[in-house]
C-alpha positions as CSV (number, residue, x, y, z in Angstrom):
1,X,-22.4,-6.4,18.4
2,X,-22.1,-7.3,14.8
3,X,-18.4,-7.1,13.1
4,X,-19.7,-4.6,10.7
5,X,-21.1,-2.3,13.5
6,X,-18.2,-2.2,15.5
7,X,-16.2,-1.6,12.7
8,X,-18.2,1.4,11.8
9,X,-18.1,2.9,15.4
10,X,-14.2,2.1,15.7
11,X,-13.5,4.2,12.4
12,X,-16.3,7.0,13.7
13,X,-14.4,7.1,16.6
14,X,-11.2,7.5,15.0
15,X,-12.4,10.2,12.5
16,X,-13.8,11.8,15.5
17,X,-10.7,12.4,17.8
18,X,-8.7,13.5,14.8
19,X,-11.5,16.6,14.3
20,X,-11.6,17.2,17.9
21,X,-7.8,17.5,17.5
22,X,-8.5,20.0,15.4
23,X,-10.8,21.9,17.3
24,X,-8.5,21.7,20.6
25,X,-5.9,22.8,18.4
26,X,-4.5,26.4,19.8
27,X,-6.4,29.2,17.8
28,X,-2.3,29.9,16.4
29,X,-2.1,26.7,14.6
30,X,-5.9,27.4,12.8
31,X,-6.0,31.1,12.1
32,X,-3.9,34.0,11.9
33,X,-4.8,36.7,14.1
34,X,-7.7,38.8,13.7
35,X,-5.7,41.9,12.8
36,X,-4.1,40.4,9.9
37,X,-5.8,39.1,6.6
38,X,-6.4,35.2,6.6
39,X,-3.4,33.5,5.0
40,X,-4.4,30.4,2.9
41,X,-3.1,27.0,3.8
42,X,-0.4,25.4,1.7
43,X,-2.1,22.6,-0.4
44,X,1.2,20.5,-1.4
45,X,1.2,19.8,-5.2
46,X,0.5,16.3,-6.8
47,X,3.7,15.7,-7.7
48,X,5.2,16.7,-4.5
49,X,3.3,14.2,-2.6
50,X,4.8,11.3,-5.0
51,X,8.2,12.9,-4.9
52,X,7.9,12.2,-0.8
53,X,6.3,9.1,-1.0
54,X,9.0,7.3,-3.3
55,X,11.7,9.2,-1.3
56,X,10.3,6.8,1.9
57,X,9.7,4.1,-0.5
58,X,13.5,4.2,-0.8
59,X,14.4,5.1,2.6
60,X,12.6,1.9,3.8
61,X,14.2,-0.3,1.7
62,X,11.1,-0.5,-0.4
63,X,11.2,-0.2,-4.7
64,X,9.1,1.4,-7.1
65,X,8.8,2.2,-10.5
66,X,6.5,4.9,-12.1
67,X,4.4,3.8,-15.0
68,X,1.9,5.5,-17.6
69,X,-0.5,2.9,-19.1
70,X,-1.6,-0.9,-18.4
71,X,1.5,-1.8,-21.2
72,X,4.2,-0.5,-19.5
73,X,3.4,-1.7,-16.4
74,X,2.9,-4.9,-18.0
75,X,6.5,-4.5,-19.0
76,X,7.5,-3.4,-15.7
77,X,5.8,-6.1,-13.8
78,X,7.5,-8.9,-16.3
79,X,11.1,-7.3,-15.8
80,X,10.5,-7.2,-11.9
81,X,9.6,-10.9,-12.1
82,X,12.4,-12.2,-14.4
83,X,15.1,-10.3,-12.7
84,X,14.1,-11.7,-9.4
85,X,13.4,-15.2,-10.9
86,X,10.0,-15.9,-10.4
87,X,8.3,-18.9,-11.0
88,X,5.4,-19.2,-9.8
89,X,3.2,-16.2,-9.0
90,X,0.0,-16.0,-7.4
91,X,-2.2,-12.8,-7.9
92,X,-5.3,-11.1,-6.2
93,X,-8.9,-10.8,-7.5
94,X,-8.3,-7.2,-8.4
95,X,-9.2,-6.9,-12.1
96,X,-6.1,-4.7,-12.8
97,X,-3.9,-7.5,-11.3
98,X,-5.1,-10.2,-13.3
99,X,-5.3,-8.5,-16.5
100,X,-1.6,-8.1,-16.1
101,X,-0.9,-11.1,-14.9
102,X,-2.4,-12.9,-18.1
103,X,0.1,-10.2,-20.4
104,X,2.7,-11.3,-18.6
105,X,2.1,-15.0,-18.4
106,X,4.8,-16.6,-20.9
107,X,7.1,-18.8,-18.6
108,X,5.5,-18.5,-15.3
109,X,3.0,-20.7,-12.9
110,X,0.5,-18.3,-12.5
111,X,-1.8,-18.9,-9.8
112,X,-5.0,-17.5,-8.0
113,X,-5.7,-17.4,-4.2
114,X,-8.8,-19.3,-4.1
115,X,-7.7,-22.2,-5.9
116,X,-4.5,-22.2,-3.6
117,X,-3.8,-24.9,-0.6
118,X,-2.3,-23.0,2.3
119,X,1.3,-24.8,1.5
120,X,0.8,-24.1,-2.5
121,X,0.7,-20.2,-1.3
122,X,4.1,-21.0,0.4
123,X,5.5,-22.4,-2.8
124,X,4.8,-18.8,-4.8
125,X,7.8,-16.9,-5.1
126,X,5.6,-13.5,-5.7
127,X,2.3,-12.4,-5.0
128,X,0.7,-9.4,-6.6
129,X,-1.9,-7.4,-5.5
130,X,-3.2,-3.4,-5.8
131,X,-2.8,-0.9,-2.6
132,X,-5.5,1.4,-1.7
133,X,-4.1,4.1,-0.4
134,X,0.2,5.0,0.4
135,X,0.8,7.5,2.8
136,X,4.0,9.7,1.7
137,X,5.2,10.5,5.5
138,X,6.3,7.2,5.7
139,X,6.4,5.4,2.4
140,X,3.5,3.0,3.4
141,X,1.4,1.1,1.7
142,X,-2.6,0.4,2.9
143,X,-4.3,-2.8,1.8
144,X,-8.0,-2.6,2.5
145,X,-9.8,-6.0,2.5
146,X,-13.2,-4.7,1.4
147,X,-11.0,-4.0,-1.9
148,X,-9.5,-7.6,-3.1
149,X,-8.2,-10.6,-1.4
150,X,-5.1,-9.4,-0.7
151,X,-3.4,-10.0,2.7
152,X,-2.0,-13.3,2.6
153,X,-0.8,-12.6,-0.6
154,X,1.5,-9.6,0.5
155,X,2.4,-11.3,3.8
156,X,3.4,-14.7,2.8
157,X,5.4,-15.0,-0.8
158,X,9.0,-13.3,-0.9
159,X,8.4,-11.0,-3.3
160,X,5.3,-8.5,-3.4
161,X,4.4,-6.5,-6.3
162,X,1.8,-3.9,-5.4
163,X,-0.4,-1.5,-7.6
164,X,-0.8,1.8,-6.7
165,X,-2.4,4.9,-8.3
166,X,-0.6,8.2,-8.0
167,X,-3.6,9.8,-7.0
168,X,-4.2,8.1,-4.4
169,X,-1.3,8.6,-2.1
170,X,-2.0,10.4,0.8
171,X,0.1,12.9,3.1
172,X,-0.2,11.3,6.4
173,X,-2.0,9.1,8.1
174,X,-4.7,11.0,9.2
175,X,-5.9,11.4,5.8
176,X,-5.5,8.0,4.7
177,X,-7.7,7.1,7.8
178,X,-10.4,9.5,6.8
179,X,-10.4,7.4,3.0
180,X,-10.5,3.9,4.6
181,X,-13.5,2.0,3.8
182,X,-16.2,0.7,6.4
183,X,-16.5,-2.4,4.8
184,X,-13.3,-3.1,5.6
185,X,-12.5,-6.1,8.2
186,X,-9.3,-5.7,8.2
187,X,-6.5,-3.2,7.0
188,X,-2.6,-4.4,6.4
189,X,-0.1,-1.5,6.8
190,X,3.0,-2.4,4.8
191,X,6.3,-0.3,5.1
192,X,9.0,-2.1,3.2
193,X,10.5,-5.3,3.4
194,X,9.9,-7.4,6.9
195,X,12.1,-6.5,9.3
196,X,12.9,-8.4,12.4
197,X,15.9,-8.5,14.7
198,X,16.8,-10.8,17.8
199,X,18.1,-9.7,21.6
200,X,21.6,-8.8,20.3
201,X,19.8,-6.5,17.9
202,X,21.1,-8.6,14.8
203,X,18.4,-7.0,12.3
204,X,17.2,-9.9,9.5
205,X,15.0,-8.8,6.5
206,X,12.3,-11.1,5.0
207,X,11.7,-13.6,8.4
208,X,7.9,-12.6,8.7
209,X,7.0,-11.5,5.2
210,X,8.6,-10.4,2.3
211,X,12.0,-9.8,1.4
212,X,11.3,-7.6,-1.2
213,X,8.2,-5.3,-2.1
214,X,8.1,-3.5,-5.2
215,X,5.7,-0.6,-6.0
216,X,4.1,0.2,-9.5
217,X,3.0,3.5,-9.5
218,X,0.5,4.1,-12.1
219,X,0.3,7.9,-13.7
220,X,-3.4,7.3,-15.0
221,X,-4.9,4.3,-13.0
């Protein structure tokens, strides 16, 4: 079987068993009863669903800053660099990201991930890269690789600045599932900082991947 085709029936299947779920549900949990007029289901507001998501954000140790236009999260992304003291930063192929990146150039190494040697990517004190999706339960962050070439630059630097648009933060999951793109090969999960911790449950931030991720949220992207 080709990787495309089982990639295909592995995200079927998964889209599947979350509407059987559904389906099997108990007639309570879909429908009031029959005697009583149908109540409409609560369809959380925007701004709600970004209030959540930066609320986990925090609560996983995570950053973020909300941001309107390109400029200010220009400005953003230079005073997240400079007050972490960044030297050398290495961005995706994402348009967005590189458009900022070259605003933002004055004083720093500014690298791309093709023309990188594995131990040059080592040397980067920040990558930056957009996010797909976030999922407001739990303050994550979805990289899809069909997107950009992203994953080794959010697992591997210290620091990790990520792009996100407001609109697409999902409630749960579930729903960020049902967005995710065939094409995909692969799909990084990111909830805050790394975290790691030994037998004597000593926890250590940053021994895996970053030490610090930082999320632009952008109003109008």
């Amino acid at each position: 079987m080709r990787s495309g085709d089982a990639r295909r029936e592995i995200l079927h299947a998964i889209r599947g068993n979350l509407a059987q779920g559904l389906e099997s549900a108990p007639p309570d949990r879909l429908s009031a009863p029959a005697s009583s007029p149908p109540v409409p289901l609560s369809v959380p507001e925007r701004g709600d669903v970004v209030k959540h998501f930066t609320e986990q954000l925090t609560a996983v140790g995570a950053q973020w800053t909300v941001v309107r236009t390109e400029t200010e999260a220009a400005a953003a992304l230079a005073r997240i660099l400079t007050d972490a003291g960044a030297r050398r930063v290495v961005g995706s192929d994402a348009p967005l990201v590189q458009r900022l990146l070259q605003s933002v150039k004055n004083g720093l190494v500014i690298d791309r991930l093709e023309r990188l040697s594995r131990d040059a990517l080592f040397a980067c004190d920040a990558g930056v890269t957009t996010a797909q999706w976030g999922i407001a339960d739990t303050g994550t962050l979805v990289l899809e690789s069909a997107r950009e070439q992203s994953r080794l630059l959010s697992l591997v630097p210290p620091i990790h600045v990520a792009l996100l648009s407001t609109r697409c933060i999902c409630d749960s999951l579930r729903e960020a599932l049902g967005r995710v793109s065939v094409a995909s090969h692969a799909i990084t999960f990111i909830t805050g900082p790394s975290r790691t911790s030994d037998i004597e449950l000593t926890l250590v931030v940053g021994v895996h991947g970053p030490q610090t991720v930082h999320v632009l949220l952008m109003e109008e992207a």
